[in-house]
C-alpha positions in Angstrom: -90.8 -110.9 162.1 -86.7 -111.3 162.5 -84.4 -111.5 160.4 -82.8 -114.9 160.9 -79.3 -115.8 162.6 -78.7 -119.0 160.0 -77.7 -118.2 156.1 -77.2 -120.8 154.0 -75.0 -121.3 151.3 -75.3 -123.6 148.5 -72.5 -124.9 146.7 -71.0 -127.5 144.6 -69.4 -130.7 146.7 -66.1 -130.0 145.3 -65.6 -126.3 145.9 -67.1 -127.0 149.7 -63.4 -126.7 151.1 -62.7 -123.7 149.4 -65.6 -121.7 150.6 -65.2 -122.9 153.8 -61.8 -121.5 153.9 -63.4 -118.1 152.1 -65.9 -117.5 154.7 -63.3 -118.1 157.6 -61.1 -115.0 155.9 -63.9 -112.6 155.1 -66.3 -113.4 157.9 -64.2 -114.8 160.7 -66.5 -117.5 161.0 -65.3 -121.1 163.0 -66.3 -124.5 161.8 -68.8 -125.6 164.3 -69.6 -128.9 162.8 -69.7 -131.5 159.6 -71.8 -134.0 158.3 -72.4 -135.3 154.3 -74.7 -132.6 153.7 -72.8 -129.6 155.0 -70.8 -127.4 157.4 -71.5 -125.3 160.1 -69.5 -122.5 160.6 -70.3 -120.3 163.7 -70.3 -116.2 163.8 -70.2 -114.2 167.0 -73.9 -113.6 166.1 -74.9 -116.0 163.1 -74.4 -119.4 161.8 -73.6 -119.9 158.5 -74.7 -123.5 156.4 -72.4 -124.4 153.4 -75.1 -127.0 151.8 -74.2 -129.3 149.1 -77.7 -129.3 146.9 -77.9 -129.0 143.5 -80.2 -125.6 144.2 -78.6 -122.0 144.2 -80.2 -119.5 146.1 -79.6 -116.0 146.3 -79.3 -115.1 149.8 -79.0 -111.3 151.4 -78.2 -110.3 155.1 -76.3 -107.2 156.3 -72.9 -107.1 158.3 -71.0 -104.7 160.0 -67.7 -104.8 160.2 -64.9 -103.5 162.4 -63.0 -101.4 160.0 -65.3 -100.9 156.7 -62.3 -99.4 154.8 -60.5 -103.1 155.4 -63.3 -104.8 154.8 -64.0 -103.4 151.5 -60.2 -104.1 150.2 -60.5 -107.8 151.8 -63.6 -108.3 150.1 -62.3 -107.7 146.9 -59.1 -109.1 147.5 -61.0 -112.8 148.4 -63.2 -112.2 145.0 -66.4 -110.6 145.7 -67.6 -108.3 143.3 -69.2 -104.8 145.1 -71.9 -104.6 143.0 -73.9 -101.2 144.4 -73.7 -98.8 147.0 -76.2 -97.8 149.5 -76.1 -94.6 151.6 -74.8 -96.6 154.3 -72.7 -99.2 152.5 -72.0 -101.3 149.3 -73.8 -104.8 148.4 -71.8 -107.9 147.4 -71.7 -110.6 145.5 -69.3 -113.5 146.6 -67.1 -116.4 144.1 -70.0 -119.2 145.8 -73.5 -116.8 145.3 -74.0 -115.1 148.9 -75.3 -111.6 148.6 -75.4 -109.3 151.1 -74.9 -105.7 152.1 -71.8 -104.5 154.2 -73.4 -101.6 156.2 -70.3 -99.0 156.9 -71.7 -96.3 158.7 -73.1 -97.7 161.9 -74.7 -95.5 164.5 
């Protein structure tokens, strides 16, 4: 098993834009593509679906980013709540219901 490059988001139709525009500052993501049921937005590694279905999943998958200390401070800046810490990082909980872990102390 691998863990997958595609996470998808669910959100309401009417805060689509707005998460969009979220996962382009905290991720650094690129719209790819659109259609009536969702966006594409494109990762260096990882493509990321903002659906538009009534269901809310709860989605975790672990980044790394450039500068952890930044990261941390934009996270919370854009929102997200850090909800625990890990030896290795801090989990969080995004305004549109992605989890996932921020690992800061790469090898």
């Amino acid at each position: 098993m691998r863990r997958s490059e595609h996470i998808a988001v669910v959100v309401p139709r009417e805060k689509v834009e707005a998460a969009i525009l979220h996962y382009k500052t905290t991720l650094g993501v690129v719209e790819q593509s659109r259609s009536a049921d969702g966006v594409e937005l494109k990762g260096e590694n990882f493509t990321l679906w903002i659906d538009t279905t009534e269901d809310e999943p709860v989605v975790l998958q672990e980044y790394v980013p450039a500068d952890p200390v930044a990261s941390r401070a934009l996270h919370e800046a854009q929102g997200c709540e850090i909800y625990g810490e890990s030896a290795v990082g801090f989990h969080v909980r995004d305004p549109y219901g992605l989890h996932y872990h921020v690992w800061t102390k790469p090898d």
